[in-house]
C-alpha positions as CSV (number, residue, x, y, z in Angstrom):
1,X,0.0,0.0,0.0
2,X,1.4,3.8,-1.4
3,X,2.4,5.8,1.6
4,X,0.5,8.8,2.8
5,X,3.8,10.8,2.2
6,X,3.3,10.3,-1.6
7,X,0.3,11.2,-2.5
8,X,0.9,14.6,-0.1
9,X,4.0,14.8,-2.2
10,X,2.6,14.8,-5.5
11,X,0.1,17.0,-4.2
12,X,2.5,20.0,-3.3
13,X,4.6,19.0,-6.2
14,X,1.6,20.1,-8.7
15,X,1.2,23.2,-6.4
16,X,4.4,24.1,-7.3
17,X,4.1,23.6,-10.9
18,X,1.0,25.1,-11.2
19,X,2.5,28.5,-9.4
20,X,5.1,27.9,-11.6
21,X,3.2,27.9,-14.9
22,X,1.2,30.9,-13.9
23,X,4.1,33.2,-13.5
24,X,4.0,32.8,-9.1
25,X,6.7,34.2,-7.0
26,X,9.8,31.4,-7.3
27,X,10.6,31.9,-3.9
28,X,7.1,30.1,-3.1
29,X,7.4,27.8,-6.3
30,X,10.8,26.8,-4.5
31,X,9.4,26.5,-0.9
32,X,6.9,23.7,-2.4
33,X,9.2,22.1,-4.3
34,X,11.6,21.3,-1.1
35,X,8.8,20.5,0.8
36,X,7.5,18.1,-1.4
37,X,10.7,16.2,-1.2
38,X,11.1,16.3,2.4
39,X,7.6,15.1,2.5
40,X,8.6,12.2,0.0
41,X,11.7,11.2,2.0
42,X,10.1,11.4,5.5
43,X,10.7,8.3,7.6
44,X,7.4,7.7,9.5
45,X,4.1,7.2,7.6
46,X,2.5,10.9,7.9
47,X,-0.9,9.2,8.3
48,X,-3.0,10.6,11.0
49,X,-0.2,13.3,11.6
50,X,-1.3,16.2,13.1
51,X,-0.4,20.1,12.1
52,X,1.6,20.7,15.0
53,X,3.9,17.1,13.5
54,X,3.4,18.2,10.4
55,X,4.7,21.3,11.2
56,X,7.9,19.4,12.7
57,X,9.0,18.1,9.4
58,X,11.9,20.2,7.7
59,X,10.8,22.6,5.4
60,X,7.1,22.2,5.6
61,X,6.3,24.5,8.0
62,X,2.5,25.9,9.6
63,X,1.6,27.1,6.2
64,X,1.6,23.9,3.8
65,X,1.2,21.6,7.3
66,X,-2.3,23.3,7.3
67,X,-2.2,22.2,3.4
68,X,-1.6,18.4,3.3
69,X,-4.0,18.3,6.6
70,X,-6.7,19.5,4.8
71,X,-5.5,17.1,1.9
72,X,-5.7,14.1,4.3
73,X,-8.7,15.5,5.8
74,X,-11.0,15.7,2.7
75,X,-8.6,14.9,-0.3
76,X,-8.0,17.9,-1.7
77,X,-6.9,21.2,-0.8
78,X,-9.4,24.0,-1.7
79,X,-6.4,26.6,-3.0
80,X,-5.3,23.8,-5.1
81,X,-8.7,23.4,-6.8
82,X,-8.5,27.0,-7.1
83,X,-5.3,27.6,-8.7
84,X,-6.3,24.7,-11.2
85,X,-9.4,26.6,-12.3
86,X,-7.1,29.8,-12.4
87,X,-4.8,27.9,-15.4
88,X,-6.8,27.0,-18.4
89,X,-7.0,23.1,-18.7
90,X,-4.8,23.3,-22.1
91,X,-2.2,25.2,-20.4
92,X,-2.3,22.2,-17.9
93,X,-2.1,19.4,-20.3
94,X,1.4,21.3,-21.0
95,X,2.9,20.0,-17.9
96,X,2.4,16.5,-19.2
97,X,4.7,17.5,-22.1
98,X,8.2,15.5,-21.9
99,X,11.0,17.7,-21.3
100,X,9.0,20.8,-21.4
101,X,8.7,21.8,-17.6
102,X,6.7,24.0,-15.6
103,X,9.0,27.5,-16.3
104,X,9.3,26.5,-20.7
105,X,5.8,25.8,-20.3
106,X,5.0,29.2,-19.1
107,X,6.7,30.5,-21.4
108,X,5.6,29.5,-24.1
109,X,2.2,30.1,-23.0
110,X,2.8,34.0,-22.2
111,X,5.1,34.6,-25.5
112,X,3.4,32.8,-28.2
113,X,-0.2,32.3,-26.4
114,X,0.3,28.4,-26.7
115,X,-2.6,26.9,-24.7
116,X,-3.0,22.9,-25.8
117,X,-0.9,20.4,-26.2
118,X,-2.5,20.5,-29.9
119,X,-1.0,24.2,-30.1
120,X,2.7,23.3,-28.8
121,X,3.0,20.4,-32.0
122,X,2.3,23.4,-34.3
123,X,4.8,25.5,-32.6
124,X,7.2,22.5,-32.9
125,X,6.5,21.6,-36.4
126,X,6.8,25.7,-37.4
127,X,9.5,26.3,-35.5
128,X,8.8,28.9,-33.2
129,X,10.3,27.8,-29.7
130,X,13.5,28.1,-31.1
131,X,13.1,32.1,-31.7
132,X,12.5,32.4,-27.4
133,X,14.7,33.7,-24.9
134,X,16.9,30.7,-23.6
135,X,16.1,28.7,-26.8
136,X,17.6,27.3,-30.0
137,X,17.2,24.9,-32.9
138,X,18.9,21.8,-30.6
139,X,16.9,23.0,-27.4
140,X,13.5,22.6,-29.6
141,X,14.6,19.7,-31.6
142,X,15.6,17.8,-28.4
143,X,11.9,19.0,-27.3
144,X,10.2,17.4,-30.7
145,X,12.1,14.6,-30.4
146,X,11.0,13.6,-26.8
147,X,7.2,14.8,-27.7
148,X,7.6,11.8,-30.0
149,X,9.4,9.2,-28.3
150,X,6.4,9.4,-25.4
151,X,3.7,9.4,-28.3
152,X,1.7,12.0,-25.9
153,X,-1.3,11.3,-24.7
154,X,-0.5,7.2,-25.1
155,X,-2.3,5.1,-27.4
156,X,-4.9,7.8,-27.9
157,X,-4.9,11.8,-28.2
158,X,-7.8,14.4,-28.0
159,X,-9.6,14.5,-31.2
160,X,-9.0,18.2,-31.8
161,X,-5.0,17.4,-31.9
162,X,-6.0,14.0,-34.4
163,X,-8.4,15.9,-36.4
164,X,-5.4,18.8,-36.8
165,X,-2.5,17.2,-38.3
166,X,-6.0,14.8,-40.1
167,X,-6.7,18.0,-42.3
168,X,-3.1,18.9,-42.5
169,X,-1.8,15.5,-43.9
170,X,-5.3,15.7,-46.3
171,X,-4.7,18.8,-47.7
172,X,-1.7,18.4,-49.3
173,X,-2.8,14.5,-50.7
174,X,-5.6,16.2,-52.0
175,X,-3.8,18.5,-54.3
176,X,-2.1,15.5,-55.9
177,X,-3.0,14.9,-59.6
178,X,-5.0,12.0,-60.0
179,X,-6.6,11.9,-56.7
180,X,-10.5,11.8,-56.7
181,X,-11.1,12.3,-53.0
182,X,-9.4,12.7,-49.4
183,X,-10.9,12.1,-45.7
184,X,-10.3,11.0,-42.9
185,X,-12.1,8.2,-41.4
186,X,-11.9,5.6,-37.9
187,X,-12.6,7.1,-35.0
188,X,-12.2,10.7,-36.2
189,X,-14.9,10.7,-38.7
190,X,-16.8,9.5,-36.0
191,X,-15.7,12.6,-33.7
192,X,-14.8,10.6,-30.3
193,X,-13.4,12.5,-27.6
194,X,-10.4,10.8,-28.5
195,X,-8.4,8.9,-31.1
196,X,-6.0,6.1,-31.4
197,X,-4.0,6.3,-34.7
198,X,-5.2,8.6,-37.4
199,X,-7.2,6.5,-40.5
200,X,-6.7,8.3,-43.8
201,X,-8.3,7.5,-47.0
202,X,-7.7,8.4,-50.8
203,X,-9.2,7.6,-54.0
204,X,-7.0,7.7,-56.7
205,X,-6.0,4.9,-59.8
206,X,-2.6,5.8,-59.3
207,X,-1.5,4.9,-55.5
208,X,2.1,4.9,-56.0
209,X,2.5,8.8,-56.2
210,X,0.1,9.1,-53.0
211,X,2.4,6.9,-51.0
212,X,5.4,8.8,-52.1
213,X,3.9,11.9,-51.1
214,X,3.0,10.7,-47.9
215,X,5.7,8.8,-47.0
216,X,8.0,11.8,-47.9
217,X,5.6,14.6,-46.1
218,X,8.1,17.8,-44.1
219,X,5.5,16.1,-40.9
220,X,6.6,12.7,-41.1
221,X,9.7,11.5,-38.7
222,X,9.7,7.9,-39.4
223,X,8.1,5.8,-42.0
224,X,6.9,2.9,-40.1
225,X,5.5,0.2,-43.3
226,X,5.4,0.9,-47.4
227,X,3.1,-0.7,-49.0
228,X,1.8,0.1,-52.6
229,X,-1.9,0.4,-51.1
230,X,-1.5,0.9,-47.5
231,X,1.4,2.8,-45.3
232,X,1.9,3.9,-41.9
233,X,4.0,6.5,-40.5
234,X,4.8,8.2,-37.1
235,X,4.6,12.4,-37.7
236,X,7.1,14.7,-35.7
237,X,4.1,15.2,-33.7
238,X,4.3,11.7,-32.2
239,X,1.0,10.3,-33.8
240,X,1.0,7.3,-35.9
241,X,-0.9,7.9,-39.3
242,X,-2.3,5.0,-41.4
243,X,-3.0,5.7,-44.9
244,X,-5.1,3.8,-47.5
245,X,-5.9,4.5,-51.2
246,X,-8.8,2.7,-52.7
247,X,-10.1,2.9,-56.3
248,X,-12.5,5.7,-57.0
249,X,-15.5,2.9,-57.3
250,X,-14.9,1.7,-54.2
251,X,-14.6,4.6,-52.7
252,X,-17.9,4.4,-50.2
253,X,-17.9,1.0,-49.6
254,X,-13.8,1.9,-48.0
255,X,-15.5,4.5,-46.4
256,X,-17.9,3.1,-44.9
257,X,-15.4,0.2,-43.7
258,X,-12.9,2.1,-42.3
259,X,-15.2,4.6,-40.4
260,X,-16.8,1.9,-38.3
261,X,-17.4,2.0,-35.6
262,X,-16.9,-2.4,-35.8
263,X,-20.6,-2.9,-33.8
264,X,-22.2,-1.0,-36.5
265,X,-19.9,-2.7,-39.2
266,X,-20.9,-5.9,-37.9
267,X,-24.6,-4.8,-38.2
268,X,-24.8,-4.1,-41.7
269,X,-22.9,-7.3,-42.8
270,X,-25.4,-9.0,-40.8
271,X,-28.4,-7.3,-42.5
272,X,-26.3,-8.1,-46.0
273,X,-26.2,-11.9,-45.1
274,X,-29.9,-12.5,-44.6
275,X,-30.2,-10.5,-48.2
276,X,-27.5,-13.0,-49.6
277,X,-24.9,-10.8,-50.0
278,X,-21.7,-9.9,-48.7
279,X,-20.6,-6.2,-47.5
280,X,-16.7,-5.2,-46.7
281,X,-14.3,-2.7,-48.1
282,X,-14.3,-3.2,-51.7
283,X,-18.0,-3.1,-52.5
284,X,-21.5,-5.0,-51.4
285,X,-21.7,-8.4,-53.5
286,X,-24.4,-10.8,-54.5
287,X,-23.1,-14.0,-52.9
288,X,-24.3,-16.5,-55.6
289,X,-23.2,-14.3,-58.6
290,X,-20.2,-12.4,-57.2
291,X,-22.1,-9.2,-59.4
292,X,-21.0,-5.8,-57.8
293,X,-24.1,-3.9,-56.4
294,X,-22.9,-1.3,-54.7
295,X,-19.8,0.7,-54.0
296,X,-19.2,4.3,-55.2
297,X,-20.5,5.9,-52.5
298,X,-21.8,5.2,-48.8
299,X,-26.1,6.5,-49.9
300,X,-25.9,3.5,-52.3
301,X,-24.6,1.3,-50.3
302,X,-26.8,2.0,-47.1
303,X,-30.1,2.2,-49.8
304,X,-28.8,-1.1,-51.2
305,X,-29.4,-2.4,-47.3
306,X,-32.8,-0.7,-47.4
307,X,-31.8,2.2,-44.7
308,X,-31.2,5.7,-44.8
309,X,-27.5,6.9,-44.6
310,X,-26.4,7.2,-41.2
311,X,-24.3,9.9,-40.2
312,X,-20.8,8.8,-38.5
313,X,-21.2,10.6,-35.2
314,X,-23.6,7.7,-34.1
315,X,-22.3,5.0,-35.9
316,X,-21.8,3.4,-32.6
317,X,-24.9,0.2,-33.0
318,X,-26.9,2.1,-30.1
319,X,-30.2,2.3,-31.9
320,X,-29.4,3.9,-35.2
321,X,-29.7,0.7,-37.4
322,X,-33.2,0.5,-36.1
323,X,-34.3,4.6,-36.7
324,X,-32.8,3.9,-40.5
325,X,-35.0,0.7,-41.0
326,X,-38.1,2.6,-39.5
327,X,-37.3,6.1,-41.3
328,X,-36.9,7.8,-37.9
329,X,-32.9,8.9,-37.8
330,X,-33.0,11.8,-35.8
331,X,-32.2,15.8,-37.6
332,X,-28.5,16.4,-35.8
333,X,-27.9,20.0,-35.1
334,X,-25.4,21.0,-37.1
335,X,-22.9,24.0,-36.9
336,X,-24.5,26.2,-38.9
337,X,-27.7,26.1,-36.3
338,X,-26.0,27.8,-33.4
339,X,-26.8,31.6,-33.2
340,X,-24.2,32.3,-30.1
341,X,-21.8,31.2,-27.8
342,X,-23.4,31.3,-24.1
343,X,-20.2,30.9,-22.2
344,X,-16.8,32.7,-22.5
345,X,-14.0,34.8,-21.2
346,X,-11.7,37.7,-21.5
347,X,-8.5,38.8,-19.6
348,X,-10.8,40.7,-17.3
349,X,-10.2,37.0,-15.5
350,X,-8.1,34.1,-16.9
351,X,-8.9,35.0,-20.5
352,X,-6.0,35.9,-22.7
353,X,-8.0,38.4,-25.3
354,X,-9.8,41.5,-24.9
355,X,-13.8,42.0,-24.6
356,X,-13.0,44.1,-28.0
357,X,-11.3,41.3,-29.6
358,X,-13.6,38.2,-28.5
359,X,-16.9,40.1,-29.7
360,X,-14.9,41.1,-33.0
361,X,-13.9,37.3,-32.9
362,X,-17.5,36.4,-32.4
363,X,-19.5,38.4,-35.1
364,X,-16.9,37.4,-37.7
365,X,-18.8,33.7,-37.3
366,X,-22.1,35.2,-38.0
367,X,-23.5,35.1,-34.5
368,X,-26.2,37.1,-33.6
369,X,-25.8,36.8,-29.8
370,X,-22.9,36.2,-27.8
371,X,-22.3,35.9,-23.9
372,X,-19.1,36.9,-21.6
373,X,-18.8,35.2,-18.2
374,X,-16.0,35.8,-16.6
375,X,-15.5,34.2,-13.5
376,X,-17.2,35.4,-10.3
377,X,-15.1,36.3,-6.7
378,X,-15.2,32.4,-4.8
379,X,-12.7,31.9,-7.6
380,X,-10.7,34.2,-5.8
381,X,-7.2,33.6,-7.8
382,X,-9.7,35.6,-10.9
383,X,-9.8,38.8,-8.5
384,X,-13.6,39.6,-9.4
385,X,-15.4,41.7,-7.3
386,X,-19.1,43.4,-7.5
387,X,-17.4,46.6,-9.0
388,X,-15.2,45.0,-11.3
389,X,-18.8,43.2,-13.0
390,X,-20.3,46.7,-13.4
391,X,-18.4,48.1,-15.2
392,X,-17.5,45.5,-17.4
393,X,-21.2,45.7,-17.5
394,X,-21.1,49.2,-18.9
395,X,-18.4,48.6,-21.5
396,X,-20.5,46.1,-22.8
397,X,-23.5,48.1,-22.6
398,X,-21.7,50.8,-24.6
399,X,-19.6,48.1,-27.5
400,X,-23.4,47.0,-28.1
401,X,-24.6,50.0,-29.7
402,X,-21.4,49.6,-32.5
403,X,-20.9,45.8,-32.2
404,X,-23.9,45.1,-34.4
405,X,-24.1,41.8,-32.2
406,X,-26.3,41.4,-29.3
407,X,-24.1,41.5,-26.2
408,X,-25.4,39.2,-23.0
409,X,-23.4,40.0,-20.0
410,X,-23.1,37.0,-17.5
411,X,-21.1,35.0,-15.1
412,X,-19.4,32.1,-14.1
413,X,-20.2,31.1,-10.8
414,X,-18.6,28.3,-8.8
415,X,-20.3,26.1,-7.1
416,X,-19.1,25.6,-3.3
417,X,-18.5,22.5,-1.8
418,X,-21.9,23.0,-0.1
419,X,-24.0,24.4,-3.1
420,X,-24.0,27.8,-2.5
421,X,-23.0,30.4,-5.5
422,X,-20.6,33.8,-5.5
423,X,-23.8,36.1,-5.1
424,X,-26.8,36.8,-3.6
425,X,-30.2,36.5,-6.3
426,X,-30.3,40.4,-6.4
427,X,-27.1,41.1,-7.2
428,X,-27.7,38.0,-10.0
429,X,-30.7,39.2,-11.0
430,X,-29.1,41.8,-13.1
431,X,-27.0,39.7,-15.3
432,X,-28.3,38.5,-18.9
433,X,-27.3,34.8,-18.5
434,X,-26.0,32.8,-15.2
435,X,-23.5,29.6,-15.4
436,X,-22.4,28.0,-12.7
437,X,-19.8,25.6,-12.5
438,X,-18.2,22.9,-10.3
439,X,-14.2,24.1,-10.1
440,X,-13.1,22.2,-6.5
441,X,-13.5,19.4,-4.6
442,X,-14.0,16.9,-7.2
443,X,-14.1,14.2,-4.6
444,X,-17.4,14.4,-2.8
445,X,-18.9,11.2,-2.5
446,X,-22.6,10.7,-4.7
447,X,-24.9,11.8,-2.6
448,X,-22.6,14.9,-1.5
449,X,-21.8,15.8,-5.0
450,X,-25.6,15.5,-6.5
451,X,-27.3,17.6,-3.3
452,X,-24.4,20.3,-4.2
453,X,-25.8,20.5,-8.3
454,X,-28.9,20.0,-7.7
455,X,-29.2,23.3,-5.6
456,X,-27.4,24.9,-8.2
457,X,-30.0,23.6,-11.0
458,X,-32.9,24.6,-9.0
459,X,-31.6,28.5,-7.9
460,X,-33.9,30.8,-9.6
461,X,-31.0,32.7,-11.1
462,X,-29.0,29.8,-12.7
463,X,-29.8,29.4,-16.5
464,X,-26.5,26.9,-17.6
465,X,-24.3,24.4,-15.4
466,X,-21.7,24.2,-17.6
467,X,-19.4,21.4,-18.0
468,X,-21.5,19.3,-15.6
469,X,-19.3,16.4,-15.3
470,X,-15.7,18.5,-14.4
471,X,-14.1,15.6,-16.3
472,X,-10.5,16.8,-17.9
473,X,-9.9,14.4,-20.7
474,X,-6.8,12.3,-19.1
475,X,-6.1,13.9,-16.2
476,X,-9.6,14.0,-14.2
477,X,-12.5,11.5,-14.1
478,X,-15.9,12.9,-13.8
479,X,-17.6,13.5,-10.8
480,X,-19.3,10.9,-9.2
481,X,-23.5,12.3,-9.4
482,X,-26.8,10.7,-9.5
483,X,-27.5,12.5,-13.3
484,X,-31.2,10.8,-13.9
485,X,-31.9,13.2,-10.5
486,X,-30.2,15.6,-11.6
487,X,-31.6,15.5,-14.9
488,X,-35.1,15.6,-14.0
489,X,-34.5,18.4,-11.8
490,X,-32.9,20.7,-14.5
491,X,-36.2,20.1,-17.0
492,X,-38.3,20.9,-13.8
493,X,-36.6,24.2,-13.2
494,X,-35.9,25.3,-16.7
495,X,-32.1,24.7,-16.1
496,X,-29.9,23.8,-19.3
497,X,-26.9,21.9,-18.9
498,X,-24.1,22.6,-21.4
499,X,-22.2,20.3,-24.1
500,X,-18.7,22.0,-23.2
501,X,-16.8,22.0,-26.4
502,X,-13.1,22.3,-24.5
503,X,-11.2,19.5,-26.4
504,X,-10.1,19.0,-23.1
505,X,-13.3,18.4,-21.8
506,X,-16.2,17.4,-24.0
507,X,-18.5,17.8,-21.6
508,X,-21.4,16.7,-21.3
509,X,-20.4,13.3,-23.4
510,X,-22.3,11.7,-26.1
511,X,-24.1,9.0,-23.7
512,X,-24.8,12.0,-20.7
513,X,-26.8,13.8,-23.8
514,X,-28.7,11.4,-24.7
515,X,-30.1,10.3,-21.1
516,X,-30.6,14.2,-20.4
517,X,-32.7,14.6,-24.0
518,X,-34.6,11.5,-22.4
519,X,-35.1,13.3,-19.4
520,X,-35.9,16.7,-21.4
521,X,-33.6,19.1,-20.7
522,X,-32.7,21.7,-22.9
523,X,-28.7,22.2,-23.8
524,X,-26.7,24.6,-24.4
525,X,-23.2,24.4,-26.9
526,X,-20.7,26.6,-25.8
527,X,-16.7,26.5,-26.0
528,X,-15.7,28.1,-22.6
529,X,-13.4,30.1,-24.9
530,X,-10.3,32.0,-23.1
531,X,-8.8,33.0,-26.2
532,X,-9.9,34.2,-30.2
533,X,-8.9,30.8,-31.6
534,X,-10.8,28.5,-29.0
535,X,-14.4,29.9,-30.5
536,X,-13.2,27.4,-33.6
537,X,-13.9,24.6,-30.8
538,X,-17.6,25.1,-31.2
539,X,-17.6,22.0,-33.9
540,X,-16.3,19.8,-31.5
541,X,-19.1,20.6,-28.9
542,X,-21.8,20.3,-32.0
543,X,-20.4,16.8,-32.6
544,X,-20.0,15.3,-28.9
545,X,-24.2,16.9,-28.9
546,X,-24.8,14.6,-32.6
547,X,-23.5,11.5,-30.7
548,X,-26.2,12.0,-27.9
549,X,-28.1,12.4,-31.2
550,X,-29.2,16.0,-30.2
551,X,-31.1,18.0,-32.5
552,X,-31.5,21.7,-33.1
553,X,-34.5,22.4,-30.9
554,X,-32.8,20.6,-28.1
555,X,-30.2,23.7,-28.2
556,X,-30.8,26.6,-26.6
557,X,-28.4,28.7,-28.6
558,X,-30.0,27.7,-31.6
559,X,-33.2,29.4,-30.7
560,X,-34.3,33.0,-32.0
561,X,-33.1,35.7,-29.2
562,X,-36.8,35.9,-28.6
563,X,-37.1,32.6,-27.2
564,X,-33.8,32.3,-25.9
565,X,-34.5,35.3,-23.6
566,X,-37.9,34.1,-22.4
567,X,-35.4,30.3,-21.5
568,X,-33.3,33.2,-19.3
569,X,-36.3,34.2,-17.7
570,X,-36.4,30.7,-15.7
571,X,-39.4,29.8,-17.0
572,X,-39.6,25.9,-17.4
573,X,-40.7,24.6,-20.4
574,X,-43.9,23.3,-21.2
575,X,-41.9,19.8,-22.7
576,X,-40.4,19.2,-19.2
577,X,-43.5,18.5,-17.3
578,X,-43.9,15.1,-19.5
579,X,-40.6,14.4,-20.9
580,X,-39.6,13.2,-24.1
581,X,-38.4,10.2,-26.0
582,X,-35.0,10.1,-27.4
583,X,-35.7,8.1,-31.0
């Protein structure tokens, strides 16, 4: 059994790293550090310790004792939770980089605004690092080159870093003479949270050139297997990339193959041998004849079947064979149906863009509303207060009248350990829109954790919770609720719960959409974006809502301002008093 001492170690080990990678005093960065080691080496178990002998061990001190008593106490340290919320999750993930370290990561972070793992293999692959203070071209090669000896992530990687070097790598194939078509397909085309090695497809009659092309890509580091159809390489961003090229006719039977997922594969060649055919990769045959019926593309293939096509994000055999046979696949929102983002920041907290410059950002994508919420004071490392709100209040009030986008001013509210939010219902009474979040104390045991949302869902204020779960995609599970309750209590109340579309978080998931659709709650997409570039993210929040095979009118942002307004108003819908079915 782990000693106490390590897990207290670790713990005062990430406080300094997080101080570190937000630019905190060294001095303190240093004082954790040591005291993390001394805690390490300690002789004696420091289970059941006391302050006072925690206090007796060199270099801890009455400060941090306090600190890794409250840690055994309850399992976390509320500062801790604090300062984790203070550093956006991508900037986190950085820490897990190989060779990169808390002070680099920094860094690069403040200097070229890197805030994802994703966005630090660009900056590898363009070169940048080697431009910084205290770098060079060995420095940031020796970086690249241990980014890809750990393959981050392990065998799989967030989809928005897969999907990334995807369109890169497909871009340039695409351009190639002689090739008829390019995507990407596995577990990509299917948009999961995250992906194992990236599947690429290509139609072309003449495979040879692809395969040089690929094989000799500026992205690839080592060419794993040649073949004159098929070829695998690892990238200098540590991902292995499989790539297939197919004959034109074949192309949607390859498709359709390589997407998957295998449940739904299996499926359909299941239908096809009752109708005396067989399906796979190279086309849908007659079994007695051998004849050809269907390949070119994936419509003719599914018709062929007798179903509808079936869009890849819930290609997962959970009830979409079915809703093809019977003509009742569901209408997936799609991108193009959102009319704002509900939940975002500037650097009026721990954004890194100004107020000007996100709702510049945001009419540029056609929205027609658009919601900041920065962080409210419990989140005390943010350094909100009442004033700070009003007048942030006002400048919106006054960019409104030339923004030629409807402005909602709101908040982000934590929710305490015990339920209770940053402000009192007056003072939240005059903002546009109300999220609240979980940011500490992950650890709460069921019961604890669902009476603590559930008061948040049923506050009259409260219009989102947003990333409901608090899971960080490889680095925190989600929180351990009762969500049928808690479902049923935010379509009583009028509460929506958000589809976060943080790569890192993703958030509610695919199945957690579904049951709440079930339950009928209302949604809401938003990315949570701290900078200009994270309001791209929205796609991946649309496509984690398509798996829970969410529609538009499940999404509150798709809605008229009208309607979305009367939503704010806490009024709860006339759908939640009977529920509805999820097809």
């Amino acid at each position: 059994m782990p000693r106490s001492n390590d897990a207290a170690a670790r713990m005062l080990q990430e406080f300094a790293e997080l101080l570190a990678i937000s630019g905190g005093d060294p001095f303190k960065v240093r004082a954790y550090e040591k005291a993390a080691r001394m805690v390490e080496g300690y002789g004696a178990d420091i289970a059941g310790l006391d302050e006072k002998a925690l206090d007796a061990i060199p270099s801890v001190g009455a400060h941090l004792a306090r600190k890794i008593a409250e840690f055994q106490r309850t399992g976390s340290v509320e500062e801790l939770e604090d300062l984790r919320a203070q550093v956006p999750a991508g900037v986190r993930s950085l820490l897990e980089v190989p060779g990169l370290g808390p002070k680099r990561a920094h860094q690069v972070y403040e200097e070229l605004g890197v805030t994802s793992v994703g966005e630090l293999l660009d900056a590898l692959h363009e070169h940048r690092l080697q431009h910084l203070d205290g770098w060079g071209a060995r420095s940031e090669e020796n970086l690249a080159k241990s980014v890809r000896d750990a393959h981050l992530g392990g065998d799989r990687i967030q989809l928005a870093v897969g999907l990334g070097l995807a369109e890169e790598i497909l871009a340039s194939l695409s351009a190639l003479p002689g090739v008829h078509g390019a995507d990407y397909a596995g577990s990509i085309r299917r948009m999961c949270a995250t992906v194992g090695d990236i599947d690429l497809l290509v139609a072309s009659e003449e495979p040879e050139p692809v395969m040089e092309a690929f094989c000799t890509a500026p992205l690839v580091a080592r060419v794993l297997v040649r073949g004159s159809t098929k070829s695998s390489v690892l990238t200098t961003k540590g991902v292995q990339v499989d790539l297939r090229v197919v004959e034109p006719s074949a192309w949607g039977s390859a498709q359709l193959y390589f997407t998957g997922s295998k449940a739904h594969n299996i499926r359909l060649r299941e239908i096809a041998v009752r109708m005396g055919e067989k399906l796979s990769e190279y086309g849908l045959f007659d079994v007695a004849t051998g004849r050809l019926l269907a390949a070119a593309t994936e419509q003719e293939v599914y018709a062929h079947l007798g179903l509808a096509w079936i869009p890849p994000t819930i290609r997962e055999d959970t009830g979409e064979i079915e809703a093809a046979l019977s003509g009742e696949l569901p209408d997936l929102v799609e991108l193009t149906d959102l009319r704002g983002d509900l939940h975002t920041h500037t650097d009026l907290t721990d954004g890194v863009a100004t107020l000007e410059d996100m709702v510049t950002a945001a009419k540029a994508r056609g929205y027609r509303y658009y919601a900041i919420t920065d962080h409210a004071p419990l989140l005390y490392m943010q350094r909100m207060t009442d004033q700070k709100a009003l007048e942030q209040r006002e400048r919106i009030r006054r960019l409104e009248r030339s923004a030629g986008i409807t402005l909602l001013h709101g908040t982000e509210l934590n929710i305490q350990p015990d339920g209770s939010l940053d402000w009192d219902a007056d003072f939240l009474a005059g903002f546009d829109i109300v999220v609240a979040s979980v940011h500490s104390a992950f650890r709460q045991s069921r019961d604890v954790m669902t009476a603590r949302i559930l008061r948040a869902v049923e506050h009259p204020c409260v219009n989102v919770i947003a990333h409901p779960t608090g899971r960080s995609l490889g680095r925190r599970a989600p929180v351990d609720a009762d969500w049928d309750e808690i479902f049923r209590a935010a379509a009583r109340s009028g509460t929506a719960l958000e589809v976060n579309s943080s790569p890192d978080r993703l958030d509610l998931d695919g199945d957690l959409v579904r049951r709440a659709r079930h339950a009928g709650v209302r949604l809401a997409i938003s990315t949570d974006a701290h900078a200009v570039t994270h309001l791209d993210n929205m796609r991946f929040g649309v496509a984690t809502a398509q798996r829970g095979w969410a529609g538009p009118e499940d999404i509150i942002n798709t809605w008229p301002l009208a309607r979305l307004r009367r939503f704010l108003a806490k009024h709860p819908p006339a759908h939640a008093r009977a529920g509805r079915g999820s097809k």
